[in-house]
C-alpha positions as CSV (number, residue, x, y, z in Angstrom):
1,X,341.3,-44.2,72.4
2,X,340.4,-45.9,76.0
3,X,342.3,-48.9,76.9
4,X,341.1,-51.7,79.0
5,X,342.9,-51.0,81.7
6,X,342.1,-47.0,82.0
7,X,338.8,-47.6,81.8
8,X,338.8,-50.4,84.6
9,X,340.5,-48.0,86.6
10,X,337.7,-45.0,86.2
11,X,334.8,-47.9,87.0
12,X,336.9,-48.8,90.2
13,X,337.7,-45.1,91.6
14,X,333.2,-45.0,90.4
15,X,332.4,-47.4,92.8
16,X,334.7,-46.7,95.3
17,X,333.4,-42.6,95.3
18,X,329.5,-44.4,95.0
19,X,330.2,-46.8,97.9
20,X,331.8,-43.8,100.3
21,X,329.0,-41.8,99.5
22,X,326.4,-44.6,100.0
23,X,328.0,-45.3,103.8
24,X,328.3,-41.9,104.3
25,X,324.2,-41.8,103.6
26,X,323.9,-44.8,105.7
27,X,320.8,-45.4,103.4
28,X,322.1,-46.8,100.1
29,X,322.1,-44.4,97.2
30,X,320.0,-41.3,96.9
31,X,317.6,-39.6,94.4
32,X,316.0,-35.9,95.0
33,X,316.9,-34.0,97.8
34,X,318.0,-34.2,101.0
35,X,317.4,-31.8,103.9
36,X,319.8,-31.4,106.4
37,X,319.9,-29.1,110.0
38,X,322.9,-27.8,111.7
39,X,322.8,-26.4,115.0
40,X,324.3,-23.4,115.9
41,X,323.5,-22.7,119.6
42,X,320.9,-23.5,121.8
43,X,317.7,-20.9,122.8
44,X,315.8,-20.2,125.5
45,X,312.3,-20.8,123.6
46,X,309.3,-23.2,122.8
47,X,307.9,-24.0,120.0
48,X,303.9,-23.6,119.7
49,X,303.5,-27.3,121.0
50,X,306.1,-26.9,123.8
51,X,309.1,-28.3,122.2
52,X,312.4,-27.2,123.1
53,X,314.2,-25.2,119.6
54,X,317.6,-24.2,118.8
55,X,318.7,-22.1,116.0
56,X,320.3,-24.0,113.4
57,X,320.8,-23.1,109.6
58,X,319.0,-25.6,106.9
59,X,320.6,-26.4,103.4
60,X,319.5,-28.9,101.0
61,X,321.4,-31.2,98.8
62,X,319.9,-32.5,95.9
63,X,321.0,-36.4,95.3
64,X,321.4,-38.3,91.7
65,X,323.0,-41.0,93.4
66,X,325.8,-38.8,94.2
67,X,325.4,-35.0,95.2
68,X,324.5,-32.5,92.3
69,X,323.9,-29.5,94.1
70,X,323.9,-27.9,97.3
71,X,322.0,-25.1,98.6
72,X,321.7,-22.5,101.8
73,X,318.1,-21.6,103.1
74,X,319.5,-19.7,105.7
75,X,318.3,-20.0,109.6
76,X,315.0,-21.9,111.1
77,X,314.2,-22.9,114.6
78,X,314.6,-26.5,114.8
79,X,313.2,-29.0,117.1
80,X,315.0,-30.4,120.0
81,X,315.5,-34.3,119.4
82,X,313.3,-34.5,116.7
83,X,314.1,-37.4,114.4
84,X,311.6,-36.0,111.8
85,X,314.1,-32.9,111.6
86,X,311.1,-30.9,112.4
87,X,311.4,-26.7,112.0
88,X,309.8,-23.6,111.9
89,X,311.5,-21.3,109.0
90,X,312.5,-17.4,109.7
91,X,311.8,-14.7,107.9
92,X,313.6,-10.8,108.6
93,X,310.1,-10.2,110.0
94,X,310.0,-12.4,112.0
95,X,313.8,-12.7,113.3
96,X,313.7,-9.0,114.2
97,X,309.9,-9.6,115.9
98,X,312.5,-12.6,117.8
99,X,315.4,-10.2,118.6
100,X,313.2,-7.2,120.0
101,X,311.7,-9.7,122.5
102,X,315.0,-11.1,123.6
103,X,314.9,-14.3,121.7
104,X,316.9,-14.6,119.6
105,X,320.6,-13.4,119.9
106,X,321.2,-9.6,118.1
107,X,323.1,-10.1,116.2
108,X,322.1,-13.6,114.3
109,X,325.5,-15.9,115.0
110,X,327.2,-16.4,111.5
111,X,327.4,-19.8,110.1
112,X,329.2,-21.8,107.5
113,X,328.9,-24.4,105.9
114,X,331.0,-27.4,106.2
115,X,333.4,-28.6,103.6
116,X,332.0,-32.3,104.3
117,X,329.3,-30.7,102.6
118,X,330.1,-29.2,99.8
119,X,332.3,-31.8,99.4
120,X,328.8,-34.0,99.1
121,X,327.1,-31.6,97.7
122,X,329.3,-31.8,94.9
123,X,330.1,-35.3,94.9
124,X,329.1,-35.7,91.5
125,X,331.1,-33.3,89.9
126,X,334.3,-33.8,91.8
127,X,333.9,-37.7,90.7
128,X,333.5,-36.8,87.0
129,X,335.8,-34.6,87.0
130,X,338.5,-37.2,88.8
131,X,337.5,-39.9,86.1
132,X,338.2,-37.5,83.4
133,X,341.2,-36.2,84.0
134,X,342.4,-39.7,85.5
135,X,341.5,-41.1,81.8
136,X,343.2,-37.9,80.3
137,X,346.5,-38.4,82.1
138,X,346.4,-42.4,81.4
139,X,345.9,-41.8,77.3
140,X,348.5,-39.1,77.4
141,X,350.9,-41.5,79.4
142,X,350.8,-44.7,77.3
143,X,351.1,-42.3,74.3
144,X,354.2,-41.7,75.9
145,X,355.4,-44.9,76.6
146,X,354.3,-45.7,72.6
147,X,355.9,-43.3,71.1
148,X,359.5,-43.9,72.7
149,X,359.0,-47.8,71.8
């Protein structure tokens, strides 16, 4: 069914997507989930220890070695040059509480996120998917090529 050479192929385009993944992590390959912050305009406001915040928008990917799953958890009020990735998460409470004393911008700015993202958010599934139907297209070629020998 698999020939050598098909299946050499999918292990090469596997390490190549793992490898790309693993510099684009910067820190090898990754289990559980990852928590990323993405700014989306600086505030005038301190956090309860003084720190300067931003608004930003949090999502989470979870990692088995390649992404599996990406998901929004909508705005917090991140920490200015914080390596921890320190933040304080929002609530509609506590957003409109923001907005009413000048704040935070009414309306919240809208935010997307990045195709880089889902792209590695996905990682996994786009890989699988390429080995598949890079195997399918291989068996169905040298079926080809056999049958008109």
């Amino acid at each position: 069914m698999f020939n050598q050479k098909t299946i050499l192929l999918s292990l090469v385009m596997l390490l190549i997507t793992l490898t790309s993944q693993a510099a684009h992590a910067r820190s090898g390959f990754k289990f559980g989930d990852s928590e990323s912050l993405h700014k989306i305009q600086s505030i005038d406001m301190s956090g309860p220890k003084g720190e300067k915040l931003y608004l930003a928008n949090r999502t989470i990917t979870k990692f088995v070695l390649l992404g599996v799953y990406l998901s929004d958890k909508g705005y917090v009020l991140a920490v200015e040059n914080d390596s921890a990735k320190g933040y304080y998460p929002l609530d509609v409470e506590l957003i409109k509480k923001l907005q009413a004393e000048n704040l935070l911008p009414t309306p919240l700015p809208e935010y997307r996120i990045s195709i880089w993202d889902y792209l590695f958010g996905y990682s996994l599934w786009i890989t699988l998917f390429i080995i598949i139907a890079w195997t399918f297209f291989q068996n169905r070629r040298s079926k080809k090529i056999t049958i008109q020998e």
